[in-house]
N, C-alpha and C positions, 0 to 999 in steps of 0.2 A: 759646787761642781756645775750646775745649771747655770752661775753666771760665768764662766770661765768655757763654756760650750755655746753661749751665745757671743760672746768675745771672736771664740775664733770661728764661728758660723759668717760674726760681721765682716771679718778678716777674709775669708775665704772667698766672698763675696766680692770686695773690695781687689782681691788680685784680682782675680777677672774680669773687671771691670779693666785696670791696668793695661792687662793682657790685650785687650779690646784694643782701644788705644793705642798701645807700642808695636800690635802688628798689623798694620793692613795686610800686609801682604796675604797674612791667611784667609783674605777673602776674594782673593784672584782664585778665577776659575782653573779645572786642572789644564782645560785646554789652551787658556793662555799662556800658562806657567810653563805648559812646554812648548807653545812657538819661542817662546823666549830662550830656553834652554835652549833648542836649535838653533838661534840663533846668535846665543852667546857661544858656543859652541865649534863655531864654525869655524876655520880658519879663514883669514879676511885676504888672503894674496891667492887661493887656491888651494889644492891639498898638495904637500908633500913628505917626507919621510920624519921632517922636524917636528912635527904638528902631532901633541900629546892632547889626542882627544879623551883618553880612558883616563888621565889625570885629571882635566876639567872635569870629566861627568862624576869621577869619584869625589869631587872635591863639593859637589851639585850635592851629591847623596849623601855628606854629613854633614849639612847646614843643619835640618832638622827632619824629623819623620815625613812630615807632607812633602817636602822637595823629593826626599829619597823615594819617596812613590811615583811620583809625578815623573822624576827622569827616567825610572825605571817600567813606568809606563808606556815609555816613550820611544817606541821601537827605531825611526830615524837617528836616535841616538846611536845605537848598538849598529 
């Protein structure tokens, strides 16, 4: 049991290491992450009636838990 608990200690270890690795982006500040949002966000011709902003920001907020905060933090979104 002791070796089979050091096994997956190494393992667990080793995702996060991974994790590290495959995402920077988790280490963009919040307040960059939502200029960016605003500005991905934006419609590029002006605003008009076609321009499905509440689809983009829903679409922001299930990428992962930090974005879903981030946009939702983000009161120029709203």
């Amino acid at each position: 049991i002791f070796e089979l608990t050091c096994q997956k200690d190494a393992k667990l270890v080793e995702i996060a290491s991974f994790r590290n690795i495959l995402s920077p982006i988790r280490r963009i500040p919040l307040e960059l992450l939502s200029e960016i949002f605003q500005l991905s966000c934006a419609p590029k011709d002006g605003w008009d009636s076609n321009h499905d902003i509440v689809n983009r920001i829903s679409v922001l907020c299930r990428v992962c838990i930090a974005w879903r905060r981030a946009a939702l933090s983000t009161p120029q979104l709203w």
